[in-house]
C-alpha positions, 0 to 999 in steps of 0.5 A, spaced: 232 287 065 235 292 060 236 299 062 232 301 056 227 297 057 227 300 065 227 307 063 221 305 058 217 301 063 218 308 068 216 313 065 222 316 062 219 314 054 219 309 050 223 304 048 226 307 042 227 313 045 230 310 051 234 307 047 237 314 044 237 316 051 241 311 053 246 311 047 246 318 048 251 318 055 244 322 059 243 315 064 248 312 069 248 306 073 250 307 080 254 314 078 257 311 072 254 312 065 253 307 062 252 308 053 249 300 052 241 300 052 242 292 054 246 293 060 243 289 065 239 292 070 236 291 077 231 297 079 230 295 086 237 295 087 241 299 083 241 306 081 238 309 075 239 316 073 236 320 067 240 327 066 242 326 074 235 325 076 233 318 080 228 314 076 225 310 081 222 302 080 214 303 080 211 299 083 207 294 078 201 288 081 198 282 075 193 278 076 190 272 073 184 270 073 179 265 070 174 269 068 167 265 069 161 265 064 156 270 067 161 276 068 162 282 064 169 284 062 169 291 066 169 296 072 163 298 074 157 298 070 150 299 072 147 295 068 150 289 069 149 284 075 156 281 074 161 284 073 170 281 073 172 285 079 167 282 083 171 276 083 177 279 086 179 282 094 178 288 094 185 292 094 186 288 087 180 292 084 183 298 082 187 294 077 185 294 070 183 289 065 188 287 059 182 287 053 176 283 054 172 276 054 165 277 052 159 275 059 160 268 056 166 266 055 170 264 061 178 263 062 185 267 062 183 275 064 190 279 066 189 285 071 195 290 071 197 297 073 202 297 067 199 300 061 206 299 058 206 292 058 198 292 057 200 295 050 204 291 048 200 285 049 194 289 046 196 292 040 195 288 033 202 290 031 205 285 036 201 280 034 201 277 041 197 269 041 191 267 044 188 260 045 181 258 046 178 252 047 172 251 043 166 247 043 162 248 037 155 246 034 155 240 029 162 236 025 167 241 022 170 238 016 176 240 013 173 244 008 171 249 013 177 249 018 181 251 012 177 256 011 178 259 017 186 257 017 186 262 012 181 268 014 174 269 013 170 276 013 166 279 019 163 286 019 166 287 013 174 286 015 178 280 013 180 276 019 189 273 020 189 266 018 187 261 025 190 255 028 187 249 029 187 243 032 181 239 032 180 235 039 174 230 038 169 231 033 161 228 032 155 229 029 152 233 035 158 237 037 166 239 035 171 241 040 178 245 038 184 248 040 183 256 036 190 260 036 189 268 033 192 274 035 188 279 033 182 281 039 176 283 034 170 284 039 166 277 039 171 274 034 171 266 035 164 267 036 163 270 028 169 267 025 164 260 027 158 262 025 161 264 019 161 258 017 156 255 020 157 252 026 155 257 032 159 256 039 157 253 045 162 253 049 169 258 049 175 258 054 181 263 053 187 258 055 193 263 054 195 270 052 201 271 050 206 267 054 201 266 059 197 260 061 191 259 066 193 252 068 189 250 073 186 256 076 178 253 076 173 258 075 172 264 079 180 263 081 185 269 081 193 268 082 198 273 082 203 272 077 210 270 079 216 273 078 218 268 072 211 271 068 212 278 071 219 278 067 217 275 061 212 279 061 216 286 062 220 284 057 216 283 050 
């Protein structure tokens, strides 16, 4: 990992900061200062100090889960029979949800402690790519998909531009791959509507450089360490 990237994922600021900390000669490696923010650390095994003082690894748990439809999106809440963390072990519930999947929309859910890597997965300047599968009512024509490729207005605000790729398509129904990057509340689900085609069915396949794979629903995994680093390096 990049020694700023380190100290910014323990605390020590954020990544242009630590950058300048580092340029500024205040961080050494195993005693020796080190003034390159891309020099390559191991914060398990290495030595990493900020003005003498040893920034320590913390220790980070992500979890993905495919979320069932039915489950709302949050801790606790008193008002909902279902909530996300009822799918999970008990020592994973204190885990925070990365964003939200609406009760009936089912898929890709990560849970971390890492509010840093959460941010960066989050924040729309990032513009990091979600991908759904959806199934809509009715045949959606190229007119409409255009549309919907170059933005539409919901709750008064102009959505990015979409990515789609029409699987089959009847009458009764069409089935699509839709990419975007914001998290609008009920997004995929207005952007439909707009044009005249409600949802029926709605699951998250990736977030960022996260795929659900074969988790079936209700499922839950631990990332492995490839994930966890692609993740903490964004």
């Amino acid at each position: 990992m990049r020694l700023n990237v380190f100290l910014s994922h323990n605390g020590a600021g954020s990544r242009r900061k630590t950058f300048e900390l580092v340029q500024s000669a205040r961080v050494s490696v195993n005693g020796t200062i080190v003034t390159e923010p891309s020099f390559d650390v191991d914060g398990r095994k290495d030595k990493i100090a900020l003005d003498g003082r040893e920034i320590k690894a913390q220790s980070y748990t992500y979890l993905m889960l495919n979320k069932s439809a039915g489950y709302v999106t949050t801790k606790s809440d008193p008002h909902a029979e279902k909530v996300v963390t009822d799918l999970l072990p008990p020592q994973f519930r204190n885990l925070q949800p990365v964003g939200r999947l609406d009760k009936d929309t089912e898929g890709l859910l990560l849970f971390t402690n890492d509010g840093v890597t959460a941010q960066k997965l989050l924040h729309p300047k990032f513009e990091k790519d979600k991908t759904y599968q959806v199934r809509v009512k009715g045949k959606l024509i190229a007119p409409q998909k255009e549309k919907l490729e170059t933005g539409v207005r919901i709750r008064d605000k102009h959505t990015a531009p979409a990515r789609i790729r029409i699987v089959q398509s009847s009458d009764a129904f069409t089935d699509c791959l839709m990419t975007i990057h914001e998290g609008k509340k009920r997004q995929i689900r207005l952007m439909m509507s707009s044009v005249g085609h409600p949802v029926l069915e709605l699951k998250r396949l990736t977030f960022g450089p996260l795929e659900l794979g074969t988790l079936k629903p209700g499922e839950w995994r631990l990332l492995t360490e490839e994930e966890i680093s692609v993740l903490r390096g964004l």
